[in-house]
N, C-alpha and C positions, 0 to 999 in steps of 0.2 A: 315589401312585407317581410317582418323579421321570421328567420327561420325555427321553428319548436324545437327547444332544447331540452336537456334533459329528460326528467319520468314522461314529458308530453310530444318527445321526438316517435315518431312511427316503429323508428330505427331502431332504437334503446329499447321501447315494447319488446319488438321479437325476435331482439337477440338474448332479450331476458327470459323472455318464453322457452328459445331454443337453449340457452345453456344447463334450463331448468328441467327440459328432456333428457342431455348429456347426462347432467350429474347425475339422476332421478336412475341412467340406463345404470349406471356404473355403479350407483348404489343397489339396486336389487340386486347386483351380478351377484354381492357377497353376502345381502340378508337373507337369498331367498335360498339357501343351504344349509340342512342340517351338520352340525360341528360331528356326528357320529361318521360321516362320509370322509375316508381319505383321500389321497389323488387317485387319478384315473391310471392306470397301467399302460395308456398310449402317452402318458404325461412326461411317467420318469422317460422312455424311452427320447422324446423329444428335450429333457433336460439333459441327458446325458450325451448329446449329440454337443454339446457344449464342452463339452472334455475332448471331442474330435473333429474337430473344425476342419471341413473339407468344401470338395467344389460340388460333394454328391454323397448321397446315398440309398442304402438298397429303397428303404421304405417311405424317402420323401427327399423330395429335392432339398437344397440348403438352406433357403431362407428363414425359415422354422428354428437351427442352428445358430444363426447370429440371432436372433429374439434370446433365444435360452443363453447363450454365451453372455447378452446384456442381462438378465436376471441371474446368471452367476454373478455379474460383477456388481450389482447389488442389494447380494445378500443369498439368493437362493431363497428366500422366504415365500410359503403361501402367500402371502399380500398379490407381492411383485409377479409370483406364477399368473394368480388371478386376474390381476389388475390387467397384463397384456388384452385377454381374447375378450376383455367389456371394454377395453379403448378399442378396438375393431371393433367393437358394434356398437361403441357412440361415434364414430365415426362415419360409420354406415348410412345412421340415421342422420348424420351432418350431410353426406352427399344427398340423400332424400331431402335436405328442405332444402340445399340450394337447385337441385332439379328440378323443384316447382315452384322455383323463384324464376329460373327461367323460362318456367310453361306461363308466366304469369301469374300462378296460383295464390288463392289470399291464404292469410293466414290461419283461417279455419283448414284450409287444405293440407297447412303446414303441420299442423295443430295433427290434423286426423293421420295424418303417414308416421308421424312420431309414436301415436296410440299405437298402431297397424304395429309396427315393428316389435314395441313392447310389449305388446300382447299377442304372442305369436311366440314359434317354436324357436326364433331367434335369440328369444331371452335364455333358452337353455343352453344352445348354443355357444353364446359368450360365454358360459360357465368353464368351459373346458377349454383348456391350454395345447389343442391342435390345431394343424394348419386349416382347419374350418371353419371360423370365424374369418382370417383376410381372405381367404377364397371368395365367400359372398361380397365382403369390401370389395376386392379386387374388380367383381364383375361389376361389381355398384357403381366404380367408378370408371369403368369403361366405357358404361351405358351413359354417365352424365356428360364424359369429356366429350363422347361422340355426338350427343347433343349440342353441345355448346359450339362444335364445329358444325353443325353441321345450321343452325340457328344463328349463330354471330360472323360466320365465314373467316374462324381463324384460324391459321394455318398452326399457329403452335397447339392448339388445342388437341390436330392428330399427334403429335409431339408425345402428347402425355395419353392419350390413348394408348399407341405402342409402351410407353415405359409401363402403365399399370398391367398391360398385357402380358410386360414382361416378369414384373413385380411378383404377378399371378402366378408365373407358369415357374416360377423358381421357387413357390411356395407351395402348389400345388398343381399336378400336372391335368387335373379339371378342369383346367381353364380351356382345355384347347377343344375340349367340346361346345362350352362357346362359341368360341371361334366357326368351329364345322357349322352351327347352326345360324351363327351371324353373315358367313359369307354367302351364302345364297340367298339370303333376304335383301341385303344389300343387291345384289346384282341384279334381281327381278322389279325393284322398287327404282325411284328414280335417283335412288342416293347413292346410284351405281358411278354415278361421278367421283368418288371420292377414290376412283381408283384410276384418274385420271388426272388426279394432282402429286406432281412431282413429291411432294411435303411426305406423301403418301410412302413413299418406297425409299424414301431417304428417315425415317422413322423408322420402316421395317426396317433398314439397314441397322440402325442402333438398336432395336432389340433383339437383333439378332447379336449385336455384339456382348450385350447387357448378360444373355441366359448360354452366351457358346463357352463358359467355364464347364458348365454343368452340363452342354451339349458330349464337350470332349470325355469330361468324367465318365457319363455312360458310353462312348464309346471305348474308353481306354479298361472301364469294366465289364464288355461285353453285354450292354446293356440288361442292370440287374433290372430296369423296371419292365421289363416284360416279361420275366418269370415270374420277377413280385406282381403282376395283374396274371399273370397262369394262373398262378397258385391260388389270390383273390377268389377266380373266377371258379376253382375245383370244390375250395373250403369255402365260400360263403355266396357267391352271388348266384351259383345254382340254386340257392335255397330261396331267390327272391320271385317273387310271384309279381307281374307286372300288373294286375289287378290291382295288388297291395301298393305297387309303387305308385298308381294314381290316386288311390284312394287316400295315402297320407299325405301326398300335395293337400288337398283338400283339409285332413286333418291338422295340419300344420299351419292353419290360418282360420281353421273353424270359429275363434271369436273375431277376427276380422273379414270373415263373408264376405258382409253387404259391400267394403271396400276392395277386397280380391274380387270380387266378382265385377263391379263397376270397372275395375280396371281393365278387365278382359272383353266386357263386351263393349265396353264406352272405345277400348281400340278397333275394335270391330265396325261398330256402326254410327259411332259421333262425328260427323263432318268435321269439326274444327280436330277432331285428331288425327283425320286423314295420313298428313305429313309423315305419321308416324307409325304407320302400317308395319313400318319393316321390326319394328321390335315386338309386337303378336305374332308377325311371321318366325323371328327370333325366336320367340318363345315357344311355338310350336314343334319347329322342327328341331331343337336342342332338346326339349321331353320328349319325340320320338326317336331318337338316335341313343337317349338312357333308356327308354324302355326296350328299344332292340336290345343291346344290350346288357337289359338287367342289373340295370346299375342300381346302389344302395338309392332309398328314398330321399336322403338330405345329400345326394349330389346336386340335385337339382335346385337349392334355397338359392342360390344367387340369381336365380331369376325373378325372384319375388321383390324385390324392394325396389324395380322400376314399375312393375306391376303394380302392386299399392301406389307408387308416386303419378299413376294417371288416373287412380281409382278415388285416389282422394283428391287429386285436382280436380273429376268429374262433378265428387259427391261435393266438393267446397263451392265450386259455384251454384248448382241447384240447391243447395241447402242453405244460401249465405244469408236470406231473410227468413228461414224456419227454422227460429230457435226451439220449438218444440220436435222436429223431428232431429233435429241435432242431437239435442240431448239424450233421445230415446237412442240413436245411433249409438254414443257415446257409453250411455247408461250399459248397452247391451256389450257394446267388447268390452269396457273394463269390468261389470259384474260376472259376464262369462267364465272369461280370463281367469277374476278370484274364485267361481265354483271349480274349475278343474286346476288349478293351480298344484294340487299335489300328482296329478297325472303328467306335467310337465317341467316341476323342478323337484330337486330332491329336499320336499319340505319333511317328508314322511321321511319316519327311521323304519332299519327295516320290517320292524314289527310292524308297526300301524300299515305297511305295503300289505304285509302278511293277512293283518286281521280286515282288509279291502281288496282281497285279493280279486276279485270279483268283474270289481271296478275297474283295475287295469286292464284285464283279462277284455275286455269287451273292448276297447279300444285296440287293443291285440297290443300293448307296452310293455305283456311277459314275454315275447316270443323272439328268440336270439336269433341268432345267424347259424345255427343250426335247422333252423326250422321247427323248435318244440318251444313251446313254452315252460317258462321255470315261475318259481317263486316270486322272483323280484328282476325290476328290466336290468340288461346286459349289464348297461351302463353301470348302475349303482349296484350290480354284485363284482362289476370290476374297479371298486372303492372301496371293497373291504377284506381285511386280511394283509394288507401288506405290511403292515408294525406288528405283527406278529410275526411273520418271517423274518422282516430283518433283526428279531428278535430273537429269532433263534440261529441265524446267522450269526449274529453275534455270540453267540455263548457257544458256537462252534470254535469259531474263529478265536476266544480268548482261550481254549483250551491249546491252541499250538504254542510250542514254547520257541520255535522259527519262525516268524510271521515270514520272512524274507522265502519261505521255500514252500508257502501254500500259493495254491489257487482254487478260487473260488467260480461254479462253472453252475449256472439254473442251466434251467430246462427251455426256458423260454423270456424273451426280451422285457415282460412287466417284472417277472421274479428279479431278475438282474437289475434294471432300473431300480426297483423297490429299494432291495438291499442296496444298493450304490445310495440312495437318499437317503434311506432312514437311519441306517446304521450309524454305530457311534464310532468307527473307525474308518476313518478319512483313507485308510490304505488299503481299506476290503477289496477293491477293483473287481467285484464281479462280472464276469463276461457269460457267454454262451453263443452256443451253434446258431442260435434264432436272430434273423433280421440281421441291424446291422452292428451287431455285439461279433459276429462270426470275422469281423474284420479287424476287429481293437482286442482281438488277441496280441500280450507282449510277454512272448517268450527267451524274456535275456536274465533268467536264472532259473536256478536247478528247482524243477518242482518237485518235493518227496512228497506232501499231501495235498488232500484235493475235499474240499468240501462241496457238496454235490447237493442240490435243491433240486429235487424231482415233483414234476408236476403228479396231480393225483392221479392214482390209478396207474403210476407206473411202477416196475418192479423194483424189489428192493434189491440193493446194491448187492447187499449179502447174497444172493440169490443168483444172480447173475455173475458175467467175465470179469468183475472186479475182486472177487474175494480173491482169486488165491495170487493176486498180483500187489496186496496190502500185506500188514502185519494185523492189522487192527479193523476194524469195520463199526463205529458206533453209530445208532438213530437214535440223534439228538430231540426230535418230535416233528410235531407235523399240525398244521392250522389247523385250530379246530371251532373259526369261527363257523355256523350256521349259514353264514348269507353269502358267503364269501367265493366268488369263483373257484377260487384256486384253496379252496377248503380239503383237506386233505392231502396237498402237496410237503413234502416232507423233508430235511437234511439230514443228510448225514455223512459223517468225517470219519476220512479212509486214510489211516495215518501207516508213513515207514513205506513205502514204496520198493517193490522187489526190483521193479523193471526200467526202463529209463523213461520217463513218464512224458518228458518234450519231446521223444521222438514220437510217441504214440500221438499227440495230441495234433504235433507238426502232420501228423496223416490223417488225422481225421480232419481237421481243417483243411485242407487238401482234397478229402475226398467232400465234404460241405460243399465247399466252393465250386467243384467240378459240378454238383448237382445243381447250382444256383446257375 
């Protein structure tokens, strides 16, 4: 019997289906953003990590780094920023249909985990160019490889286990909460064998070689990421309420329920899922080890897109001959989805946030890491206001008639980032004491002025141990966007220098470092 070709082959179907999800993910990444929003503040810091290519640093392992170094080399453009963190989460959803290609799952299955993920707090996620997009990839694909070993009996499959593990933990060191929650599951389940194959410990072996760059880095810098998680934990994660951290699990997939929800008790209590006990155990005890610890609410998204891939392989088989509950399934996440749609992407400007204030407000999508609620969420008041700073960084910076003897010093690591992007002079080099700008200090020439971006609310220069070590003291101005985080942070240029300005600067970096 001849085999069906083309449009009538099974094959040609649903790879047409699944590229039609790919593209469909990686086109909302860019329609579904207002042009009024600029980059995020965690943005520039990750593109300027591209200018200092190392094996580490303070606020995020490297791999983050070569992404940015590859979008310098083509271009630095919005497109290319964007385009990175929606190819992680059409890939994402690539590892989701082939995970239920190998649970056997039909196409409706396939069909419905690709809805789940697009309809979900994932699609904002992709918007933003931090290492949070390949983190849930990374776990995504840990969960499939380990599958595929653990189902096909193939030894190279722990292979690529360990590499994604390692992938992960070089992109974001989240992963290894993972790991704490994965290896007890394993060991209580009967897939405690997999630590009885050689393939096993010769795979740790490689990724231990894969991420010991970045091992050495932090010990050769007295490991910065446990200050950077001190400090985390002083300035923001005290302010997390572990109520709140369950309750936006939940929120984070609110139009995909009926599928989150299938997924979690179909591992519970569906016999034919048995086998696969150990990844609800997985997933239990890695959400109790972030809630001990009070970890932020989208630490925890990489556990969700194995969750949907059993939830829809449940709901695809019970529903495969109810095209009327199908649809009503269907009807209900993506209609959802489009009614709250402005609560999860930044379709609103900030006005229209303003004049629905109401609306967020009850989802609780005003309330920062401080603990108060503002006007507009974190997120998109840390979008605007940066082209006016480096705008006025700019018109500091054209008033020196030495560019070769300024330096330019924010307050903190988005100000710096900002100005290093947006400004129109390629040799601004903005640094600062914040993050890991406190390290890409380059002091091999004489500084006489110093243009100084102060965050709001701090004092003015004039006021302070600067005046009588200038000749000159001018504020240039100060944001005075509305929405803008960093709305009233200010510049100004401290010209003619009395004092030797690299020695002082050599000890305050000095004394920064000692504090880190």
């Amino acid at each position: 019997m001849q085999e069906p070709t083309g449009n009538n082959n099974p094959l040609y179907k649903d790879q047409l289906i699944l590229s039609f999800f790919l593209l469909l993910k990686i086109v909302l990444s860019f329609l579904l953003i207002n042009n009024i929003y600029e980059l995020h503040r965690d943005e520039f810091l990750h593109l300027d990590q591209a200018n200092h290519l190392a094996a580490g640093y303070t606020s995020v392992p490297p791999l983050t780094a070569i992404f940015s170094w590859l979008i310098k080399i083509l271009g630095n453009g919005y497109f290319w920023i964007k385009l990175f963190p929606a190819l992680f989460g059409a890939w994402t959803i690539y590892f989701c249909w082939k995970t239920i290609e190998l649970l056997k799952g039909n196409l409706l299955a396939r069909c419905l985990v690709s809805i789940a993920c697009l309809c979900s707090a994932f699609l904002r996620l992709n918007t933003l160019y931090q290492p949070n997009s390949f983190d849930v990839l990374a776990w995504t694909a840990v969960f499939y490889f380990l599958l595929v070993y653990f189902e096909q009996k193939d030894y190279r499959a722990i292979y690529l286990v360990i590499i994604w593990v390692a992938l992960g933990f070089l992109n974001k060191y989240n992963i290894l909460f993972l790991l704490v929650g994965l290896l007890p599951s394993l060991l209580i389940t009967t897939r405690r064998n997999v630590f009885t194959d050689k393939h096993f410990y010769f795979a740790a072996a490689l990724g231990l070689i894969l991420i010991a760059p970045n091992l050495i880095w932090q010990v050769n810098h007295h490991f910065p990421v446990i200050s950077h998680m001190k400090e985390l934990q002083r300035s923001q994660l005290v302010n997390v309420s572990r109520v709140d951290f369950l309750w936006h699990q939940v929120l984070f997939f609110a139009n995909a329920i009926f599928i989150l929800f299938a997924g979690l008790l179909s591992l519970i209590f569906y016999k034919p899922f048995k086998a696969y006990r150990w990844v609800i155990l997985t997933y239990i005890f890695t959400l109790t080890v972030f809630c001990y610890f009070r970890a932020k609410d989208y630490y925890a998204l990489g556990l969700y897109p194995i969750i949907l891939v059993f939830g829809a392989s449940y709901l695809g088989e019970k529903l495969a001959q109810r095209k009327i509950l199908t649809g009503l399934l269907v009807l209900f996440t993506v209609g959802s989805f489009i009614y709250i749609l402005p609560l999860i992407m930044p379709v609103y400007s900030p006005k229209q946030i303003v004049a629905h204030q109401q609306r967020f407000k009850r989802v609780g999508a005003l309330r920062w890491e401080d603990g108060k609620n503002h006007q507009l969420p974190q997120d998109y008041a840390d979008m605007q206001g940066w082209k006016e700073l480096a705008h006025l960084a700019d018109m500091a910076y054209a008033q020196v008639k030495d560019r070769s003897e300024v330096l330019v010093r924010a307050d903190n690591y988005g100000e710096a980032g900002a100005v290093n992007y947006y400004s129109r002079f390629k040799s601004i080099n903005t640094v600062s004491y914040n993050a890991d700008y406190l390290y890409w200090f380059k002091l091999d020439k004489e500084i006489k002025h110093l243009i100084l971006i102060r965050e709001p609310n701090e004092e003015d220069p004039e006021r302070k141990k600067e005046r009588p070590f200038f000749e000159k003291i001018t504020k240039i101005g100060e944001v005075t966007n509305p929405y803008a985080r960093e709305k009233g942070a200010s510049v100004f240029l401290l010209e003619n220098a009395k004092i030797d300005i690299n020695s002082r600067i050599e000890q305050e970096i000095q004394e920064e470092q000692n504090d880190h």
